[in-house]
N, C-alpha and C positions, 0 to 999 in steps of 0.2 A: 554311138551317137548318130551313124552316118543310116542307123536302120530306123533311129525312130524320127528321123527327116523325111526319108523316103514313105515309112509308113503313113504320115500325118498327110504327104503331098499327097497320096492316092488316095486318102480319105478325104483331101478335100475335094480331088477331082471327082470322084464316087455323088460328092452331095452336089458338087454342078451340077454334073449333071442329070439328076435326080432331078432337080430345080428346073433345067430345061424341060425335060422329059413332063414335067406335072405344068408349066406353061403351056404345052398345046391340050391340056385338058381344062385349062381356066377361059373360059369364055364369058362369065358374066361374074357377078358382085357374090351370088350366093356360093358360085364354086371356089370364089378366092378366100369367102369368110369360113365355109362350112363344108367343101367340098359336094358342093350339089345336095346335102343332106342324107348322102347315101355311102357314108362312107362305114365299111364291116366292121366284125366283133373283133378282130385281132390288132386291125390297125389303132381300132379307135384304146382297146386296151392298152397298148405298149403307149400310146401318145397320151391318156391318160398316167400312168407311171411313170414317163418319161416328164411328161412336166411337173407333174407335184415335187418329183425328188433330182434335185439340180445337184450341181457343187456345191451349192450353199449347206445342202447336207451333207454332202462326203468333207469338206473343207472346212466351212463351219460352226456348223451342229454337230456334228460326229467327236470333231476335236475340244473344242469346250466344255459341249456335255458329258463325256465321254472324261474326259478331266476332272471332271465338277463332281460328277454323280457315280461317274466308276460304272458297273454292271447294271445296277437300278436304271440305267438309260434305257434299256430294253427297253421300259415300259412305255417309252414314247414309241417304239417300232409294234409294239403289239396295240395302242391305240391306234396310230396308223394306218395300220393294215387292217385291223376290224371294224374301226369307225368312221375314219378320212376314205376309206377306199370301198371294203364288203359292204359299210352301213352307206354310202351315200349313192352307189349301184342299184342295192337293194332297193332303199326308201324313195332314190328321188329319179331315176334312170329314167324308166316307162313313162312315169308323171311329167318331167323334163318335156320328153318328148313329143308327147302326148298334147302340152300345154303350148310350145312351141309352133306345134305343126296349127291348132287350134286359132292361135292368135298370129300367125304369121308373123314372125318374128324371130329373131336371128342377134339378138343382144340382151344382156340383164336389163339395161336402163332400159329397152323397150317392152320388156316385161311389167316392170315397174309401172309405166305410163298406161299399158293397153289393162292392168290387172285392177290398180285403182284410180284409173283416170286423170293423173295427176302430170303435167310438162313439167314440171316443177319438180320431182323425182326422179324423171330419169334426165334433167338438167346437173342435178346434183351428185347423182352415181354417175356422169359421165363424168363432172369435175373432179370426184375422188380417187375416179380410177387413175386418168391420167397424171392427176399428183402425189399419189403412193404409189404408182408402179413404179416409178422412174427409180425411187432407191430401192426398189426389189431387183429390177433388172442391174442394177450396179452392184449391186452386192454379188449377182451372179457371174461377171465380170469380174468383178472385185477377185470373187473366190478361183475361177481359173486362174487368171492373170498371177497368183502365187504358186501355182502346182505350175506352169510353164516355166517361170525364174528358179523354182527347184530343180526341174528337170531339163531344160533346155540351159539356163541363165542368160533368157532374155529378155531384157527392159523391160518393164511391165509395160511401157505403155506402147509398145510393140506389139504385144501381146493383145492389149484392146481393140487397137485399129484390125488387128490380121480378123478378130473374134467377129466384130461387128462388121466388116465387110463381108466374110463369108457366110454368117448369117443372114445379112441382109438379100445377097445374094439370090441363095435357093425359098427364102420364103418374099421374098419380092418379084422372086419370075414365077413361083407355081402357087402362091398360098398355101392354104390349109390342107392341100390336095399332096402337094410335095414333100408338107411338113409331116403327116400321118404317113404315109410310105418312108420318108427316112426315121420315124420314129419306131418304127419295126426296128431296122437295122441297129437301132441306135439300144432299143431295149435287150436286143440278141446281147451287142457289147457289151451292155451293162450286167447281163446275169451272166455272162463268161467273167467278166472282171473280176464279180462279190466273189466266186468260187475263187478264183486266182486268190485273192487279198486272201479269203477267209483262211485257204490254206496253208498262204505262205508268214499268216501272225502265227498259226497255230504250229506251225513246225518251229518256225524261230524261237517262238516260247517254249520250246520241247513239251510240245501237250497242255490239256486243256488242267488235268490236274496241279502239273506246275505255274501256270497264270496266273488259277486262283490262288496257290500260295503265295505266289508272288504279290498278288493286290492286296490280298488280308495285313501281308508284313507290314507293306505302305501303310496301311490305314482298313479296319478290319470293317468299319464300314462301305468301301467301294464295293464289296463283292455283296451286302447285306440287302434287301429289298427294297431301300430308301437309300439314297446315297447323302454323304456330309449334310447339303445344302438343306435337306427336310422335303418332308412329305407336298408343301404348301407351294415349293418351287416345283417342284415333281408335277404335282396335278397341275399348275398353271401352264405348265410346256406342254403335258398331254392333251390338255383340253384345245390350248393352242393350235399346236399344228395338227390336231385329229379333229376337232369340231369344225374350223375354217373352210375346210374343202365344202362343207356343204354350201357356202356361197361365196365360193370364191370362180370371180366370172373367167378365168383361165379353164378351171376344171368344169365349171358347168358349162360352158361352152361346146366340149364333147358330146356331150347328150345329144343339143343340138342337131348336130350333124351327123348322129349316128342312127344307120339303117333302119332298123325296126326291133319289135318286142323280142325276138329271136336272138336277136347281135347284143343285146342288156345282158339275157342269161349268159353267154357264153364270153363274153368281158367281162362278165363280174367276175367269174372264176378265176381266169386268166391276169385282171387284174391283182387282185389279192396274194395270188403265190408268189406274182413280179412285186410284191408292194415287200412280204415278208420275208422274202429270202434280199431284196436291196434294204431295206431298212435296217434288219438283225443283224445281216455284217458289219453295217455303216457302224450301229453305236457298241455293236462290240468292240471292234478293232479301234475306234473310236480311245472306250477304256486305256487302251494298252499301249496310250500314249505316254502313260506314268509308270511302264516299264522299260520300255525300249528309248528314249529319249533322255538324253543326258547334257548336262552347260558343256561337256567339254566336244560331244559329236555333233550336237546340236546348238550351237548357240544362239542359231537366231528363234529357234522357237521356244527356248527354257535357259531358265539362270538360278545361280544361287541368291537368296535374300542374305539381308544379314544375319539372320539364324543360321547362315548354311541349307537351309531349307531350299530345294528345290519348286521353283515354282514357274508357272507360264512367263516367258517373256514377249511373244507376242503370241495370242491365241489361233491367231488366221493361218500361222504357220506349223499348228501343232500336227496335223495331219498332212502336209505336202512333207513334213521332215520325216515324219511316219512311212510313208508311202517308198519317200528315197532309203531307208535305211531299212525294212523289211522285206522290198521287192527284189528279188533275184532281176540282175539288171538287162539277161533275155527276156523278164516278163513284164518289165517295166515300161514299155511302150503300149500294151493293154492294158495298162491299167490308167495311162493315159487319157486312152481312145474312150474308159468308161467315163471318169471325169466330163473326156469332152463331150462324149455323147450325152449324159445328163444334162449337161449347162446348157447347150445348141438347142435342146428340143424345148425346156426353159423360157429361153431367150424367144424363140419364135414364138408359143404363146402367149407370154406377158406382151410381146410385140405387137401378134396380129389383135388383141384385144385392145389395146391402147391405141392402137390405128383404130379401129371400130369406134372406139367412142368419139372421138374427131371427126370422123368423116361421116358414119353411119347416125350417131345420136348428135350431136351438137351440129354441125354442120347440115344433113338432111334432114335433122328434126326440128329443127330451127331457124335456118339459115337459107336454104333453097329448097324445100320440098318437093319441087319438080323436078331434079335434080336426073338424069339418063343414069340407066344401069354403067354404062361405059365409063363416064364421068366420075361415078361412085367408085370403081373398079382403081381408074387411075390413082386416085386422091387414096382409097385407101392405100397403095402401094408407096406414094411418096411420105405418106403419114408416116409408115414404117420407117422409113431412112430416117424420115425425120425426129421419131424415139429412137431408136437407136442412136444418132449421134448426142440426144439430149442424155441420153444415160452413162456413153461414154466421157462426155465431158462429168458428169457428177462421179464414175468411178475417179476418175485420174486424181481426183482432192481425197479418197481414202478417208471419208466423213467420219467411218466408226466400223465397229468389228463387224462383221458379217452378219453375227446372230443378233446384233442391237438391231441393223438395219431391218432384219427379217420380219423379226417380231414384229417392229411401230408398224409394220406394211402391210404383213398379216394379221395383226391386230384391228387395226384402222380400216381396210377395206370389209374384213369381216363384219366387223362394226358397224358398217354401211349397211350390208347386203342381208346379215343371218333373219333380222326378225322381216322386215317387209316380205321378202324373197318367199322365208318358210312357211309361213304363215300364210302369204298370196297364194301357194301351193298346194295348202291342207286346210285353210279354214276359210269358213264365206261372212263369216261374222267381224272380221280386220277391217276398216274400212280406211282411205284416206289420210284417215286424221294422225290413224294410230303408226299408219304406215312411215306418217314422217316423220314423227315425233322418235319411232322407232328408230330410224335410218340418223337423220339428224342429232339425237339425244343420244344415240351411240356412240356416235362418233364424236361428240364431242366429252364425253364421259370417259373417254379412252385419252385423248388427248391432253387433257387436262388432267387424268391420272401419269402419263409419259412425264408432262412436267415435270409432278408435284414429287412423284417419287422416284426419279430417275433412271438409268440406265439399267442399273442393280435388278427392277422389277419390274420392267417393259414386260416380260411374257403377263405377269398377273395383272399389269391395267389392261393387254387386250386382255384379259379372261374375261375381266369384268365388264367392259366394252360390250363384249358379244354377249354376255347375259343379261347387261342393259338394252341391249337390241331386242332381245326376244322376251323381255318381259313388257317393257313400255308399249308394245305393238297393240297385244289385247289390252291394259289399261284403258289408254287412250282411245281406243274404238267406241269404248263406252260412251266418250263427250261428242262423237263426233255422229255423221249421219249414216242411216243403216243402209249396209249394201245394196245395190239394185240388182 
């Protein structure tokens, strides 16, 4: 216990001072947003991978789906990594950047504004960001805060304040500058960790041959190419968390700030192998929740029904009981450091983007216009403290399972962003009209599916959300006026 205290203390000195260290390279508003725009192909890769894949995946998508679906989860780590990460490098990297440098410009909602001339949209993508990040960032929260009370057993709300202080920290003294340099570090832990995990499920199960016998006995569909739940929940989770990245303003934000045509080829590669060697562990081991987990070793994460039947008794904890009872308890403080390092780099981008839309879109695109580089620079920093503590107060209430929160957030901002975004990017024929309708008519087609069908199907009203985005766009272009 006394090694994984001392290890966490030097890790968090480590990100001080990293934080200090990238403070005397923040000089103006674009270093703190974007790192001057020049930041290379390896940092921007690992901070790419480091944000899409938080604790919310290792804790709880790994452990529900993983529960839920058995082996067919893969299929979420192989869209993933081909579609969320290869296909959105590929298709939208250059073009990103390319479009950025063109309209100068440094945020989605000013994309939006400068592409179809509308205050009115990126009024609106500023309002949705900062109202669906907050329970993406809590649920990130949410998800450490149970792997420290497994491993530590400390209060969770212990656990939040230490989270959001040290966060706040190194990306309030260096930005985006401090956060791409420790998200190297932090991707290194994460592909030392997947190995640790990966091999320490697989010895514990005495081999990969006995696993699968073991999940057939369970239920002979967890190992089959659909798992229980059906093909229709399957595709809405894939679609889900692999289509979103394409306009989700955290990951496109990257682009932004990264170097040139040269730093896309050699992060996309780099990306992808960090996307499927984190992913593939996560929903494997994930599975092998319904081997190693028992009411009488584990009670707080599984119980008997009245059938006797073995079943989740809280989901968020199905992988931190995992993690305590498969981990050799030498390796069990890296495996920590991976958790933390996913969440931390997370937290900092859902952050510095939710600052941005405050300070940068609504405040200087509306509010002061004249507004000094300097001023921008402060205000974004305080905006930080100031999501951060608004996200801490919504963790401490524990609204709902980690993967409910995920979904309505990545559903919903998707929602917003997929058809105006992709469309502003690849076609000249979108104009205006269609762009809101799109952006607008997504998102509320998403929400009012949340309602109607409940918690149960949050991944498939965003499915549908985001295919309502990207259909309504062209539609609507037809009634409205032709591009100039």
């Amino acid at each position: 216990m006394i090694a994984r205290y001392l290890t966490v203390i030097g890790y968090t000195i480590l990100i001080i001072f990293i934080g200090v260290y990238g403070s005397k390279r923040t000089k103006s508003f674009k270093d703190f947003m974007l790192g001057g725009g020049k930041v290379g192909p390896w940092m921007t890769a690992f901070s790419y991978g480091t944000a899409y894949f938080s604790a919310v995946l290792f804790i709880g998508f790994a452990g529900k789906i993983g529960w839920g679906f058995g082996l067919s989860g893969l299929w979420i780590a192989v869209g993933n990594t081909f579609i969320g990460v290869l296909g959105v490098w590929l298709l939208l990297g250059n073009k990103i950047k390319k479009t950025a440098t063109s309209y100068n410009i440094s945020t989605m909602p000013e994309f939006l504004e400068a592409r179809y001339n509308s205050p009115f949209l990126k009024l609106f993508a500023s309002i949705a960001i900062f109202i669906f990040f907050i329970p993406y960032t809590a649920a990130v929260f949410m998800g450490l805060s149970y792997l420290f009370e497994s491993n530590f057993h400390l209060p969770y709300t212990y656990v939040l304040l230490f989270m959001g202080i040290l966060t706040g920290t190194y990306l309030v003294l260096g930005g985006y500058k401090s956060m791409a340099m420790i998200d190297v570090i932090f991707g290194i832990i994460m592909v030392v960790g997947v190995f640790i995990l990966l091999g320490s499920t697989v010895s514990k199960g005495e081999g990969l041959p006995n696993i699968f016998q073991s999940l057939k006995e369970i239920d002979p569909k967890l190992v089959s190419p659909v798992g229980p739940p059906g093909i229709w929940a399957l595709l809405s989770l894939v679609f889900l968390t692999s289509v979103a990245p394409f306009a989700m303003p955290q990951l496109v934000q990257k682009f932004y700030a990264i170097k040139d045509k040269r730093s896309v080829k050699i992060g996309m590669i780099a990306s992808s192998i960090f996307a499927l060697i984190v992913t593939g562990t996560a929903y494997f081991t994930g599975a092998l929740t319904r081997i190693f987990l028992s009411p009488e070793k584990n009670p707080l994460a599984v119980m008997y029904n009245e059938a006797g039947k073995i079943i989740p008794n809280h989901v968020d904890a199905l992988m931190p009981e995992l993690l305590v009872t498969v981990i050799p308890e030498v390796l069990s403080v890296i495996i920590l450091l991976l958790i933390l390092s996913a969440s931390m780099s997370t937290l900092a981008a859902l952050v510095l983007i939710s600052s941005s839309a405050i300070t940068k879109d609504l405040y200087h695109g509306f509010l002061n216009k004249d507004a000094s580089d300097k001023t921008l620079t402060i205000l974004m920093r305080a905006g930080s403290v100031f999501f951060i503590i608004l996200s801490i107060i919504l963790a401490l209430f524990k609204p709902a399972v980690i993967v409910t929160i995920l979904a309505i957030s990545w559903g919903a901002i998707a929602s917003v962003f997929l058809g105006p975004f992709i469309w502003g990017l690849f076609s000249k024929r979108v104009n205006k009209t269609g762009a809101i309708f799109s952006s607008v008519g997504g998102l509320a087609i998403c929400i009012i599916l949340f309602i109607l069908w409940g918690k149960r199907m949050v991944p498939q009203a965003g499915s549908i959300g985001m295919i309502a985005s990207l259909v309504l766009a062209p539609v609507f272009s037809l009634f409205g006026k032709k591009v100039n």
